[in-house]
N, C-alpha and C positions, 0 to 999 in steps of 0.2 A: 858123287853122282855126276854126273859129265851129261850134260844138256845135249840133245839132237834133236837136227833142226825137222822140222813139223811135228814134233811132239808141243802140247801145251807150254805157255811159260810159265814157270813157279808164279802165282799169284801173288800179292802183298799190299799190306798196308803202310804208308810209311809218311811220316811229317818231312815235308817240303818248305820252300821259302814261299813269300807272300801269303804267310797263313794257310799253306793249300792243304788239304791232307789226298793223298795219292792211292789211288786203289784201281791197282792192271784191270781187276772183270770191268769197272767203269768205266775202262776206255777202247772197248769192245768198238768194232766200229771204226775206229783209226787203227793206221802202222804206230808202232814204238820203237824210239830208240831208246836205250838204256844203256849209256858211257859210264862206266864205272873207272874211277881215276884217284891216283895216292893221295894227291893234299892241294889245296884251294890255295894261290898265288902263288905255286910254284913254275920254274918257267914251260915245262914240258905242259902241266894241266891248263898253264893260261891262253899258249897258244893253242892248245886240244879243244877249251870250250872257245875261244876268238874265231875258231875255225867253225865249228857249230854257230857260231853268232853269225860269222858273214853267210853262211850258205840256207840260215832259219829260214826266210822266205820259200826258196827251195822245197825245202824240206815239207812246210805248210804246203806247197800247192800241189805235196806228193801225196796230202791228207797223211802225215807224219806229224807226231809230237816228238817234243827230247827230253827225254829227264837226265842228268849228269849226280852221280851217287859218290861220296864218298863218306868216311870215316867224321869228318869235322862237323860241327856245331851248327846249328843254325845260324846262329850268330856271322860264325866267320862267313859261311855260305850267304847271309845276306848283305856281307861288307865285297867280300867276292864278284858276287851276280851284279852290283850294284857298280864298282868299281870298272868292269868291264862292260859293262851295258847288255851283260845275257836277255834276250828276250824270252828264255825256259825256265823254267825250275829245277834247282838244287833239292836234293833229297839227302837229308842227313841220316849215316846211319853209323850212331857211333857205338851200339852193340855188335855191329857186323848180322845183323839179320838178312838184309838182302844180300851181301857177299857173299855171307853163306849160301843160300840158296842158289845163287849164279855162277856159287865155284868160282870164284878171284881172290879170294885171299889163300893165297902161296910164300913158299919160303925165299925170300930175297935176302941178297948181301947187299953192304953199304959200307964202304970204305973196309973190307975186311970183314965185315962181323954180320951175322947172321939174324936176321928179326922174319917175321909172318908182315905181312902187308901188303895191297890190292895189286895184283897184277893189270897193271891196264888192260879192260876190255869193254866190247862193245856188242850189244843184242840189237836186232832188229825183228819185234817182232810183230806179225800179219795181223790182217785186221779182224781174226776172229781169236786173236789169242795165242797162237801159236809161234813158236821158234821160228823164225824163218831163216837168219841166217847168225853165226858169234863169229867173232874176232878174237882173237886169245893174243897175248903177251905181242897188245899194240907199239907200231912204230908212227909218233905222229904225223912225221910229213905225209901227207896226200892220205891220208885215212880217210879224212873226213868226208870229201871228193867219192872216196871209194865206197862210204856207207850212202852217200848222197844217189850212186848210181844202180845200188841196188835197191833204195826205195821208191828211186821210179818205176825203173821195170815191176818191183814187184807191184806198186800202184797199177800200170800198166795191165797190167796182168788181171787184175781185178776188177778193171772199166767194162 
């Protein structure tokens, strides 16, 4: 199923870091981003979320939250989030329920050999719920800039 944007975004429920529990209809009202990324302290994931980190203020005065999704443990996500100084929440999902839903988990290689694992990608969606805009098989540099500038406008848009 391949997500288009101003259709609804798959709904969900899902455990986060600082004890949060996560549910998309509750956050009706504000934009979302939703970074989905392969593994917590890798180099590519730590400058993806350091990038969300410097630009959170941002993002907040765009009435934007971030949640960053991957695969790993709460755990690790709380040694992670803590280690970098994330001011978001990590959402663990180590059944792959939200991947599934968002369509990121794809066939990749790795030295040669073939495994299933999150395709970096990024949602932003509107403040009634809906898609507004994905990013599919992200390149870090200046992404983050790039989601930054379409949740003003779409902010903008909604003043």
């Amino acid at each position: 199923m391949t997500l288009q944007p101003g259709a609804p975004a798959p709904d969900f429920e899902a455990q986060a870091t600082s004890e949060q529990r996560v549910c998309l209809a509750d956050l009706k009202g504000q934009q979302v981003v939703i970074y989905f990324y392969p593994k917590d302290s890798t180099p590519g994931c730590t400058t993806q979320g350091g990038d969300f980190r410097d630009l959170h203020d941002q993002f907040t005065a765009a009435n934007t939250v971030i949640f960053g999704v991957s695969r790993d443990s709460l755990r690790s996500h709380e040694n992670f989030k803590a280690k970098q100084g994330f001011p978001f929440e990590l959402i663990s999902d180590p059944d792959e329920t939200l991947c599934r839903l968002y369509d990121v988990i794809k066939l990749k290689k790795l030295y040669g050999k073939e495994h299933l694992g999150i395709e970096r990608s990024t949602f932003l969606i509107d403040a009634q719920g809906n898609l507004a805009q994905a990013w599919r098989k992200v390149k870090v540099p200046g992404h983050v800039a790039e989601v930054l500038e379409a949740a003003q406008a779409l902010h903008q848009k909604s003043i």
